[in-house]
N, C-alpha and C positions, 0 to 999 in steps of 0.2 A: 511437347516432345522435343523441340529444337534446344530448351534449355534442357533438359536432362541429356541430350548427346554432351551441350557442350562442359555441362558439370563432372559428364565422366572422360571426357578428355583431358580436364585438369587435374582428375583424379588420376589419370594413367600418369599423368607427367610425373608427378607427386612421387610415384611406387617409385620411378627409375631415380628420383632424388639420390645421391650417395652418401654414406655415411651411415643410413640408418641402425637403428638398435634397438634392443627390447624393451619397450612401456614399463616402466618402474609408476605399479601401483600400489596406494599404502593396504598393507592386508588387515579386517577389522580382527581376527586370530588374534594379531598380536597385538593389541593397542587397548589402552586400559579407559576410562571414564574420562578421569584428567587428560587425558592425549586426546579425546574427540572433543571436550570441551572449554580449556584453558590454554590452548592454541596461542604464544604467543602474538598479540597486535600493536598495533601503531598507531591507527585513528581514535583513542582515547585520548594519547597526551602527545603526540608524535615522537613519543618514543617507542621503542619495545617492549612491553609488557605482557604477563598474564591477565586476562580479562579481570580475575579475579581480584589483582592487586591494585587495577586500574581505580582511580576517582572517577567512574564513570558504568549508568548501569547499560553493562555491553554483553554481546552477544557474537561469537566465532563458528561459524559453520564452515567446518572444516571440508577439504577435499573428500575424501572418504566419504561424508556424508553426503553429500552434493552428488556424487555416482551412487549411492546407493539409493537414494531418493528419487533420483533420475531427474534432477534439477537441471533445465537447461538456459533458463533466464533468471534473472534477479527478478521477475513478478512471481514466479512457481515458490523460489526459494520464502518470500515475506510472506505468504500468506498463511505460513507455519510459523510465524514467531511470533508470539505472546506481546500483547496491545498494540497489536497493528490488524487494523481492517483494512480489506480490499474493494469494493465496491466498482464491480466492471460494468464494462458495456455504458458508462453514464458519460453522458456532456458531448456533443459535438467534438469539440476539441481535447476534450479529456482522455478520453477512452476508457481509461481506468481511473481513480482514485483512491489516495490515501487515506487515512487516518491514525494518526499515530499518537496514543495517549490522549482519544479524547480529543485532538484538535485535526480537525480538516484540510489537505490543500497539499497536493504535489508541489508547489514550491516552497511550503516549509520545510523543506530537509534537505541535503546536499547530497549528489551522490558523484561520489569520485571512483576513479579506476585507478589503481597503483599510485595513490594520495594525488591523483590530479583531476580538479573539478573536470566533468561531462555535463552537469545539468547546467542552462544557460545560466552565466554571470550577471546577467540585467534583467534574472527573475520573471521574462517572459514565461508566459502560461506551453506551458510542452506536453503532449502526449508522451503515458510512462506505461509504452505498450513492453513488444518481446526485443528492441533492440537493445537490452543492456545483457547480452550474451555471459551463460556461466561456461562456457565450452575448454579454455581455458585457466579458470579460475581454481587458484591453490587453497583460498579462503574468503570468506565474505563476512567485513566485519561492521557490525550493526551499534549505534551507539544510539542508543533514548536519551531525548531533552537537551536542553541547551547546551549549544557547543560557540556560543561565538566569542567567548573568552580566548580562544584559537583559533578559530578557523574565521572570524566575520560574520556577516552579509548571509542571512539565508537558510544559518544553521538553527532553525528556530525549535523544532522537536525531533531534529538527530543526523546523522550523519551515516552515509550508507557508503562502505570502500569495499571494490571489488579487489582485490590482490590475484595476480596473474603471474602465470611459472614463467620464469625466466629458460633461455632453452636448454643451459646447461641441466634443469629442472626436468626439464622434458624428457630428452635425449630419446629422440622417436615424434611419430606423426601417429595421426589419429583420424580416422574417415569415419564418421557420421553419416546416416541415409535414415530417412523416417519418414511415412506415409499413414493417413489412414482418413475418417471419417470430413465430411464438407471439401473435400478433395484436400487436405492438407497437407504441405509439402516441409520439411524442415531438414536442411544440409550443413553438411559443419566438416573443417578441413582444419585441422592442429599442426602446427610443424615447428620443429626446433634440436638445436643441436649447441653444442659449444665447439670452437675451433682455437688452433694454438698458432703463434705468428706465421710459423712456417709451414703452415697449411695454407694460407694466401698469397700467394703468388703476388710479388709486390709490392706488397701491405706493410712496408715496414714499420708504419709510422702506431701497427695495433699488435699489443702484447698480449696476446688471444682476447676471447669474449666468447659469446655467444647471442643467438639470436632468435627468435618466434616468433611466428606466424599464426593467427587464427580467423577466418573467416566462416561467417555463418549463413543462412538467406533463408527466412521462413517464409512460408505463402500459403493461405488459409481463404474457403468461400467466405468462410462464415457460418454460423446454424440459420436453420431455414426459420425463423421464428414465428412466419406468420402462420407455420402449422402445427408447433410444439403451444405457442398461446394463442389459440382463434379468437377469445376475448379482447385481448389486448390489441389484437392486429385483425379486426374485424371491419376497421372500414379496407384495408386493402384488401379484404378476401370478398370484399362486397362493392363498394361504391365504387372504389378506386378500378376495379376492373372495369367499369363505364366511362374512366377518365375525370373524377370526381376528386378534386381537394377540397379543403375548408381553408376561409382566409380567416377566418380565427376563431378564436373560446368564443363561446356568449353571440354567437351572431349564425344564422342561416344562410349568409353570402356565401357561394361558392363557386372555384375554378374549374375551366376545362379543361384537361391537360393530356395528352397525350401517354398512354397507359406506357410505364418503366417496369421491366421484369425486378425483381426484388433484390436487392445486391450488396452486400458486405462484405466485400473484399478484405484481407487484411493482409500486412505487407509489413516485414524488419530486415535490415540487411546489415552486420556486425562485420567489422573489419580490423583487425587491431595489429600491429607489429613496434617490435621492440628489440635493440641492439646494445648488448649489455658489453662497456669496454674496461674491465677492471673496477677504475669510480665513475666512468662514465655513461651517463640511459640515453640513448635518442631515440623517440617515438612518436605515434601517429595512434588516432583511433575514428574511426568512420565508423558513424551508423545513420540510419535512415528507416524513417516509419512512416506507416500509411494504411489507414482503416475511413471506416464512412464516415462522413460528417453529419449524417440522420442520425447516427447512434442517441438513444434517449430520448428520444423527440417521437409522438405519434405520430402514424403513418397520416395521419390527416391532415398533418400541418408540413408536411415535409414527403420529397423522395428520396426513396430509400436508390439510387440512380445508381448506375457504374461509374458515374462522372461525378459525383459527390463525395470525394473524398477529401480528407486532411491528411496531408504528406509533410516530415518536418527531414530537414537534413543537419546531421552535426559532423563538424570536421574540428581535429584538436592536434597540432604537433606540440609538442616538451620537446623539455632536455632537462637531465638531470644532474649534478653532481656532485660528488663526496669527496668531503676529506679531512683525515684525520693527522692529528699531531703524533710524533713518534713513538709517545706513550700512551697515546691515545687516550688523554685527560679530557683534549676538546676534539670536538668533531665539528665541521661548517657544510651544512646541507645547502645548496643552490638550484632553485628552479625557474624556468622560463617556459610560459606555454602562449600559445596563440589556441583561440579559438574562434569558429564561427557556429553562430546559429542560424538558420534560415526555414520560415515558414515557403514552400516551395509554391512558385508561382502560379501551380495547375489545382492549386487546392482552391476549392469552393464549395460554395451550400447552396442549393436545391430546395427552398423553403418559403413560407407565406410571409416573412417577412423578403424577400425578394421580389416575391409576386408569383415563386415558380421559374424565375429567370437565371438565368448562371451569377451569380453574387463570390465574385473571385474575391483572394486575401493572399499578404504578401509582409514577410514582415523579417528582418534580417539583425542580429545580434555579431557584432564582434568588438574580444579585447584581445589585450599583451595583458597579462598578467609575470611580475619577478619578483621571487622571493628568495631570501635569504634567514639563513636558520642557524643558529650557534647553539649548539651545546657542550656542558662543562660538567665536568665531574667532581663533585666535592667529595670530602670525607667522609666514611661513615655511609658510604652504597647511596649517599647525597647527589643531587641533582639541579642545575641549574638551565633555560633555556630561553632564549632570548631571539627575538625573533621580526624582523621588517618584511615588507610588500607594500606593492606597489602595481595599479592596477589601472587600465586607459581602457576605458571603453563607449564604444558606438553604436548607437543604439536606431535603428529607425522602427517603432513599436508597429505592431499589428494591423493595416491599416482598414480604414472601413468598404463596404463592399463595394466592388470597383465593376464595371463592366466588362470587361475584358482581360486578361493576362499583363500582370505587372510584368517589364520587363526591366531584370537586376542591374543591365549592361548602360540606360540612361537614367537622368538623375528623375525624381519623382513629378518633378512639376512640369516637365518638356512633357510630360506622356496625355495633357488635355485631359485629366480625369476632373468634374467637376463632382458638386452635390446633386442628388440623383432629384428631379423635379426643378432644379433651381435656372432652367432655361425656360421655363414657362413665362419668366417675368418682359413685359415688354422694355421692360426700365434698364431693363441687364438680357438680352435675349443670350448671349455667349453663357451663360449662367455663373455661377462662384465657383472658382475652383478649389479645389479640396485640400485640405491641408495636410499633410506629412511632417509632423512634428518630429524629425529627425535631432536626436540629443548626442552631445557628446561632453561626458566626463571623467573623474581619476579619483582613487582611493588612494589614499593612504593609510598605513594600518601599522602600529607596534604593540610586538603582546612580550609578556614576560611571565616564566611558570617557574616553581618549585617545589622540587619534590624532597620531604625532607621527614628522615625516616629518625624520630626521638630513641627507638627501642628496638628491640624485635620485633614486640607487639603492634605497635603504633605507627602507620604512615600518612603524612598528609600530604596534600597536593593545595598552593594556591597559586593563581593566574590571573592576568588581566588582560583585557587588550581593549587598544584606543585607535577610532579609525574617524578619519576626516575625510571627509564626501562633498566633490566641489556639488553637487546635486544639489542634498539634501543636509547637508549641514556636517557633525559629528556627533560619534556614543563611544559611552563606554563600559562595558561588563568586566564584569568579576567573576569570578568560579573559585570556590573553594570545595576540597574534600577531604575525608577523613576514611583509613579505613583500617580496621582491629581485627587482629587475628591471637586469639590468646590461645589458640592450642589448634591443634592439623585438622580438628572435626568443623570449627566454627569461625567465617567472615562475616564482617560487619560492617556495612560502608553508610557515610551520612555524608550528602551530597545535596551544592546547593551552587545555584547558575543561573544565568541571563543571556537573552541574546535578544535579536531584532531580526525583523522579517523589510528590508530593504523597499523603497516603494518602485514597485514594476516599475518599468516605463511606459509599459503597454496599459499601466491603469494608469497612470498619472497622466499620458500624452493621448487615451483615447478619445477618436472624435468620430463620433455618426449618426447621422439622423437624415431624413427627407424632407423637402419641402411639398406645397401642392398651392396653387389657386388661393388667395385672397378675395375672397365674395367681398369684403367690407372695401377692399383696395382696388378696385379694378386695375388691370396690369401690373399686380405686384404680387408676391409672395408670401404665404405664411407655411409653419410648420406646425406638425400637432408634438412631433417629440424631439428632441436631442440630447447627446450624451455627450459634455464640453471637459475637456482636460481639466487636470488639476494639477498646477506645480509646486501647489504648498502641500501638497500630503505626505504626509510623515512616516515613519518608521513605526509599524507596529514590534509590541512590545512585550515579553515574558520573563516573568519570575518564578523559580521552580526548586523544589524540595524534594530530594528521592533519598529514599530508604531501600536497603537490601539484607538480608541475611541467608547465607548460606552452610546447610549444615550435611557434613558427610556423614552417615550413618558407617558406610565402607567404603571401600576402594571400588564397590559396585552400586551404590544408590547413593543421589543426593537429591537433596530438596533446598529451593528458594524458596523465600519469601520478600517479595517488591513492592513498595508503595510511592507513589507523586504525587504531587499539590502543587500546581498551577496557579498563575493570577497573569491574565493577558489586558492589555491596556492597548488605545489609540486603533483598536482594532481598523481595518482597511474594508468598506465596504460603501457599496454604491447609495449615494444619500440624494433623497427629491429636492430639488431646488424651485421648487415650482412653477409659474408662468415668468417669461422675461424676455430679453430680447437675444439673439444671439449672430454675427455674422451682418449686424442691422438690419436683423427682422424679426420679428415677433414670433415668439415659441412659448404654446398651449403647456407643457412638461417639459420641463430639463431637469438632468441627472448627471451626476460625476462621480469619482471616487470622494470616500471622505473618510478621516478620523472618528470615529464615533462608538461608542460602545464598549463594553468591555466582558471578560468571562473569565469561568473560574475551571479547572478542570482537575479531578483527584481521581484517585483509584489504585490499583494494583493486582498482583497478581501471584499465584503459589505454584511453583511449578515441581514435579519429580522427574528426573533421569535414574535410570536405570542401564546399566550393561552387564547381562547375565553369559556363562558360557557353561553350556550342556555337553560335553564332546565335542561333537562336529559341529553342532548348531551355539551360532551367537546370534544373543538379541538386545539391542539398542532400540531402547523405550523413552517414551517420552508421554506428559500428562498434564497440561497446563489451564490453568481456569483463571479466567482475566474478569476485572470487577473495575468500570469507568462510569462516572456519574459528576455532576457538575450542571452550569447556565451560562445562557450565551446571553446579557441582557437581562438576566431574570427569567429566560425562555429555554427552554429544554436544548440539551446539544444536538445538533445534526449531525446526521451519518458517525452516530457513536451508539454501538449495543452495549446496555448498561451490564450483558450475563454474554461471558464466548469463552469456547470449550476447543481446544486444541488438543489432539491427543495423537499419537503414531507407534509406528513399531519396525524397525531393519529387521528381518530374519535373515542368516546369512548359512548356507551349509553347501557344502562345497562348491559345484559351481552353479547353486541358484541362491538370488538374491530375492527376494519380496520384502514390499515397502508401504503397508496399507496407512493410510490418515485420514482422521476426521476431523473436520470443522464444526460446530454450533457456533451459533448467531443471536440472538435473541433481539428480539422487536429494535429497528432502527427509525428513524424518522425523518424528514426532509425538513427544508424551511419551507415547503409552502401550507398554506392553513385549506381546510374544505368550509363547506358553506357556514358550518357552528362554528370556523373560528379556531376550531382544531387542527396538531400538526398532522400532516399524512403520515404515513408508517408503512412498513414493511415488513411481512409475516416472522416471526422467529423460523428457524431453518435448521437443516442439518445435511451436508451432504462428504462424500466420501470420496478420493482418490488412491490409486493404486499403481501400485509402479512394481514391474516383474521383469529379473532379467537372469538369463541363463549363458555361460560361457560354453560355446558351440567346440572350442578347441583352440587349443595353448600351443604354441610352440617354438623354438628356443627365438623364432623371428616374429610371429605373428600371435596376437590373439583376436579371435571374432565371437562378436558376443551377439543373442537376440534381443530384444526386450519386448516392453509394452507399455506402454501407460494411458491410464484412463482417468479422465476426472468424471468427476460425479457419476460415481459407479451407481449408483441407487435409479438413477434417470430423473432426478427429483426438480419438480417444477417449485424453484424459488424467485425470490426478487430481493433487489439491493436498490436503499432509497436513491434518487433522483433528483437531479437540480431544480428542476420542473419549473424549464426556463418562461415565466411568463405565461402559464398556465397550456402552452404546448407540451412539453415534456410529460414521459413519466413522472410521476408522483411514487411511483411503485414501480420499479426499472425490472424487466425478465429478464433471466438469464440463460447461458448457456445449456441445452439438454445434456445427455450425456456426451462424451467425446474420445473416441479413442483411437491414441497412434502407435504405431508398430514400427520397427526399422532393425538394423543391422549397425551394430560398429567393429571395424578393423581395427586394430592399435599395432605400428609396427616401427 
């Protein structure tokens, strides 16, 4: 209750702000098919484009869409766009995961806000919960498959840029409140205006601007799930109420522990501002997330604890700026950001691999990244762009379980953290202490694009870029595209690109394992497992082919047709090294990252849009059926349904809004095998969301609207495959029951 005084105290502040004005919303009345989905973007070629014209298969979800869908994160927004799976609630540290095209793994894709990376630059493993706030957001532009012919390091199956109103854009604030099921709480505060010199009182040195504000803070119990699945969560509704764990698969040994009420907290807190000076951007973006570290894991081998959680914090200031020649033939983009990543220090696990003991983790990413950008206008609507960076960054990876709270403020090896067991030895009583492979490197990176239009009909796009890594060596990608438009009903694009997937540092510098008792050694130590760094591991790798065709029937229906092929090489994955010694001592299993393997990944997809208008009522439609198949190895893909069905609908009539959609799923799979040797799987699905909002009353200062939104209106008991980490995990991960939140927005 203490926080809700003091949210509405800042809300009070907020109303006496001066200057305010009426919410300029876009009306869907007047906006035609092309205006909600050919949205000019940038994160195709980093110029401004129609998606359509773009060498690239991209995706614009405009403002508009985004309030009438009632999108309030960038995780609500993806789970509606065509060859992307969501698979929540999985991984300790995941939370959520991707899939996009067929390939697995929230670090293969970039996700920047107003073209400046958020997701960490040293590819550390990040929870991709509700901190990437749409509250803000003017457009969200989605690119499939390889981008690091532009962008580097990371962009391995796409690139995700949130775009944010500038306040001139705004011009008015916005109060968000929303409540409803698992005590759910989600608050959101918008503010922005433009101002002219002599509105600042001593300012002379600024020839107006303007500026934005948006802050968000979710907080959610969680679903109760050991009552929506009693199967699945049936030793906590049974054993575990005696105080009952298991210390692992395959064995009858078990723990006493102390009965923890059931707990999935979950926690994002979005913060963003931005001061726009003519050509100049200076900005800031905070966010912060925190959910349980049991997520995915059976209650048997883990507590589901209030003290079990994964908390990550991100801080990122820029600066931007523009400038054009007086005919603006060339334009020179400039940017400089700092960022920090940090695994926060109160995060830990609760689990049989601890023993049941607090098992802390700490783990801190910061660069400087500056770039510089030229572009040049040729003849003939010709294009030239050219383009340096330059990139320092410091990496201290993930570290392994510690006993106590990392503290940020000394350096890692003052804090006495040893290997857990490695004091037993009489030979070494103070025992080994633990390493912190703390790395520090620099990118360099030059790409060069052209856009070079033969016809009318005819445009193409080729690019390259070369980037040197004092890490891990140097690469280099190529991108070229093609795209034909012989007449206003039919585009045609043939697209062809490469990128690399950067090796973590958190996989390459990971170090953990335990020692215990040497029977054959009296007063010496051995270990039965370790997991030893790797600093040759390389850059995973993809080559990719995408096809599009799009054909307008009218100025109210159109249909795509999408297809990719894939081929991933040097794949990055944990490879047995067998018995050896390690730390000089003998170890029963060792494990590291490694090079190995490769896969193939195809598919595509047909989609139809529709915007119909009946009188009063307009309706924006949508119908997509996504088709992904392909081997990892020779071995079936993980967490990729070969059959998903995406379908929705806006009805819009006067001031009610309704926005139902559905998902299908079809049979997904994990990597781990059952006793035949077979993959696990998880059932085919279908569930339904809805989003309902009513404008309570307009006026020439204020408008206040209600809403609703519910996921999985059905109540539908499904599952999303599982890492099924070492046979604790789901195999078969459950998910969310239904869920539904209600609230109140102001715009004024």
């Amino acid at each position: 209750m203490t926080q809700v005084k003091r949210l509405f105290f800042v809300f009070s502040l907020l109303f006496l702000f001066p200057g305010c004005l009426m919410s300029q919303e876009g009306n869907l009345a007047d906006m035609s098919l092309e205006d909600l989905l050919n949205v000019p973007i940038v994160a195709a070629s980093a110029v401004k484009e129609k998606p359509s014209e773009s060498a690239a298969a991209a995706y614009v979800v405009s403002e508009e869409t985004i309030k009438n869908r009632g999108y309030t994160s960038l995780i609500d927004l993806l789970e509606d766009i065509p060859q992307i799976e969501i698979a929540h609630l999985t991984g300790n540290a995941h939370a959520n995961t991707l899939t996009i095209q067929g390939v697995n793994g929230d670090r293969r894709f970039q996700i920047m806000i107003d073209g400046v990376r958020v997701s960490p630059v040293a590819g550390s493993l990040y929870p991709l919960g509700r901190q990437f706030s749409l509250r803000n957001a003017k457009q969200v532009e989605i690119i499939l498959g390889p981008m690091s012919a532009l962008y580097g390091a990371d962009v391995f199956t796409g690139v995700i840029n949130i775009v944010t109103r500038t306040g001139e854009e705004m011009k008015g604030r916005s109060l968000n409140m929303a409540g409803g099921t698992n005590q759910t709480r989600d608050y959101s505060i918008t503010l922005g205006d433009k101002f002219e010199r002599n509105t600042v009182p001593g300012a002379y040195f600024l020839d107006g601007g303007s500026f934005a504000i948006t802050a968000q803070k979710y907080t959610t119990d969680g679903p109760f799930l050991p009552k929506a699945y009693p199967k699945e969560f049936s030793w906590y509704n049974n054993e575990f109420q005696s105080g009952r764990v298991s210390n692992f698969p395959g064995t009858t040994a078990e723990t006493n522990v102390p009965f923890k009420p059931y707990n999935t907290d979950q926690e994002a807190g979005y913060l963003h501002g931005r001061l726009n000076l003519k050509n100049l951007e200076l900005g800031f973006i905070s966010m912060t997330e925190s959910h349980s570290s049991s997520l995915g894991v059976s209650p048997a081998f883990s507590l589901y604890d209030i003290n079990a959680v994964f908390r990550t914090n991100y801080l990122n200031f820029y600066g931007k700026h523009n400038y054009a020649s007086r005919n603006e033939k060339w334009k020179l983009r400039s940017q400089i950001s700092h960022q920090l990543y940090e695994v926060d220090p109160r995060t830990l696990f609760l689990n049989n691999f601890s023993s049941y003991k607090p098992a802390y983790k700490y783990a801190k990413d910061e660069s400087f990244s500056i770039e510089e950008q030229l572009s040049y206008s040729l003849p003939n609507n010709q294009q030239m762009l050219l383009g340096l960076s330059y990139q320092r960054i410091s990496s201290l990876p993930r570290t392994a379980d510690l006993p106590y709270p990392f503290d940020p403020d000394k350096s890692p090896e003052s804090q006495g953290y040893i290997y857990s067991g490695s004091d037993l030895s009489t030979i070494n009583p103070q025992g080994i202490p633990m390493h912190f492979n703390k790395t520090d490197y620099t990118n360099f990176g030059g790409y060069a694009q052209l856009h070079l239009r033969s016809n009318s009909i005819c445009t193409w796009t080729l690019g390259a870029r070369y980037d040197s890594n004092s890490m891990y060596g140097s690469t280099f990608n190529p991108r070229i595209g093609v795209v034909l438009k012989p007449n206003d009903k039919v585009n045609f694009k043939l697209l062809y690109g490469t990128a690399f997937l950067a090796p973590p540092t958190d996989k390459v510098y990971q170090d953990f394992g335990s020692f215990s008792r040497d029977k054959n050694k009296p007063g010496d130590i051995k270990s039965s497992f370790f997991h030893i760094p790797n600093p040759d591991l390389k850059p995973e790798k993809i080559k990719s082919t995408q096809t599009e065709v799009t054909y307008s029937f009218n100025d109210d229906l159109r249909l795509t047709l999408s297809g990719y092929d894939s081929r991933i090489s040097d794949i990055q994955q944990v490879v047995s090294l067998g018995s050896g010694t390690y730390l000089g001592k003998p170890v029963k299993s060792i494990q590291s990252a490694g090079n190995r393997g490769e896969a193939r990944t195809y598919g595509g997809s047909l989609r139809i849009d529709s915007l119909k208008k009946f009188r009063q009522l307009r309706v924006n439609s949508y119908l997509a059926y996504s088709y992904s198949n392909g081997d990892l190895d020779g071995e079936m893909l993980p967490f990729s349904a070969r059959h998903s069905i995406k379908a929705g609908a806006s009805f819009i009539k006067g001031k009610w809004t309704f926005s139902p959609r559905l998902i299908y799923q079809g049979r997904s799979y994990s990597q781990a095998k059952d006793s035949q040797g077979k993959f696990t799987s998880s059932d085919p699905f279908t569930i339904v969301n809805m989003y309902l909002k009513h404008v309570q009353s307009t006026t020439e200062r204020f408008t206040i609207s209600e809403f609703i939104n519910i996921t999985n209106l059905t109540d539908a008991r499904y599952y999303n495959p599982d890492f099924a980490l070492n046979g604790v995990g789901f195999t078969a991960n459950p998910q969310e029951p239904r869920s539904i939140v209600g609230g109140i927005s102001v715009e004024f």
